[in-house]
VEXDREN-281584 format. One line per 8 residues: number of its first residue (from 1); their letters; for each residue x, y, z of C-alpha. Coordinates in steps of 0.05 Angstrom, whole numbers, plus 5000, padded with zeros to 4 digits. Example, Ala and Ser with C-alpha at 12.3 -4.5 7.8 and 13.67 -1.06 7.14 Angstrom:
VEXDREN-281584
1> as> 5246 4910 5156 | 5273 4979 5143
This chain:
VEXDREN-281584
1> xxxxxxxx> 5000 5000 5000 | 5026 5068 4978 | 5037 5111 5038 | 4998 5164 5062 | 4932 5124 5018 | 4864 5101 5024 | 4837 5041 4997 | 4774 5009 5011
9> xxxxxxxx> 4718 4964 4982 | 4642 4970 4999 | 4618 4901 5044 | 4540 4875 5035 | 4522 4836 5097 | 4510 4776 5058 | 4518 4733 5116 | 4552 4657 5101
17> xxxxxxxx> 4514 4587 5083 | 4535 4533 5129 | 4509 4464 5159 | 4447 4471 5097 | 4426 4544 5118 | 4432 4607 5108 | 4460 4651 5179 | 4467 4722 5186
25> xxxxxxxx> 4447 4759 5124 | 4442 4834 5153 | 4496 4822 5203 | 4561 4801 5177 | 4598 4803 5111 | 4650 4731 5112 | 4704 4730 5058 | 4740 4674 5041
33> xxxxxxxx> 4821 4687 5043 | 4868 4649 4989 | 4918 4624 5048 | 4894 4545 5078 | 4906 4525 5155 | 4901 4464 5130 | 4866 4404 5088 | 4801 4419 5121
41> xxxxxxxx> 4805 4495 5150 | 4826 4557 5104 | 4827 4640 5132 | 4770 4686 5121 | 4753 4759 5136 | 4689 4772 5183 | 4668 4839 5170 | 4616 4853 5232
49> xxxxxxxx> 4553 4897 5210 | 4543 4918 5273 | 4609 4951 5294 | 4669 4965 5264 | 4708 4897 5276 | 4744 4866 5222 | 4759 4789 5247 | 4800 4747 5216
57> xxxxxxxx> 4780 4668 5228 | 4793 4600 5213 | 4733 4560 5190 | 4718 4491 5143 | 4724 4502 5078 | 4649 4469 5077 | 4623 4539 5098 | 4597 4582 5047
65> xxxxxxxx> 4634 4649 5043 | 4632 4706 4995 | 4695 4714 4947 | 4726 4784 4927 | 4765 4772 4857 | 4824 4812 4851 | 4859 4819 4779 | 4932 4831 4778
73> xxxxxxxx> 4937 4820 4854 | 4998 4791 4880 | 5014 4763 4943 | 4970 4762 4999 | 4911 4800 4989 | 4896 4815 5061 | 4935 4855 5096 | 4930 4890 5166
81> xxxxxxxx> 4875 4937 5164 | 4893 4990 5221 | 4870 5041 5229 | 4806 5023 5209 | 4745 5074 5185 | 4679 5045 5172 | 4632 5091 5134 | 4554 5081 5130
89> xxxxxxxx> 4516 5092 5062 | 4444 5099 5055 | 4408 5086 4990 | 4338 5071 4971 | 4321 5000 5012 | 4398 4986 5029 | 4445 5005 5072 | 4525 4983 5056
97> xxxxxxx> 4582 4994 5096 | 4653 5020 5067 | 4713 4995 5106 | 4778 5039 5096 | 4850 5030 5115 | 4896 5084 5117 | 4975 5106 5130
């Protein structure tokens, strides 16, 4: 990240799929990282709807996760995020948060 910079990327609360359900649409936004714990487990991003907390977890791979695609990225996508900014938008029948890093 270029110093003195902002990036960020809009989150939906899209929740996760797990166990044959759906859990927590409105509440959390769960990405799925490249980087595996192991055969089973693999890193993902919890962004928390509800508060500004950016968690980083280690879950089965048989949960169901959003992706974020990134072209041209190289190595590891997610990097430590502090200080964090989150920033509420309102639109017609949605709300969406924007979390920001900064240096």
């Amino acid at each position: 990240m270029l110093r003195n910079s902002c990036k960020g990327f809009s989150v939906l609360p899209a929740g996760n799929y797990n166990n044959g359900s759906f859990n927590n649409a409105g509440n959390n936004g769960n990405f799925w990282s490249s980087t595996e714990n192991n055969s089973n487990n693999a890193y993902n991003k919890n962004f928390n709807y509800n508060n500004s907390n950016v968690n980083e977890n280690n879950n089965n791979k048989n949960n169901g996760f959003s992706v974020r695609c990134l072209r041209n990225s190289s190595g590891n996508p997610f990097v430590t995020m502090m200080p964090l900014k989150k920033e509420k938008y309102e639109k017609e029948n949605s709300t969406a948060w924007e979390w920001k890093c900064c240096e």
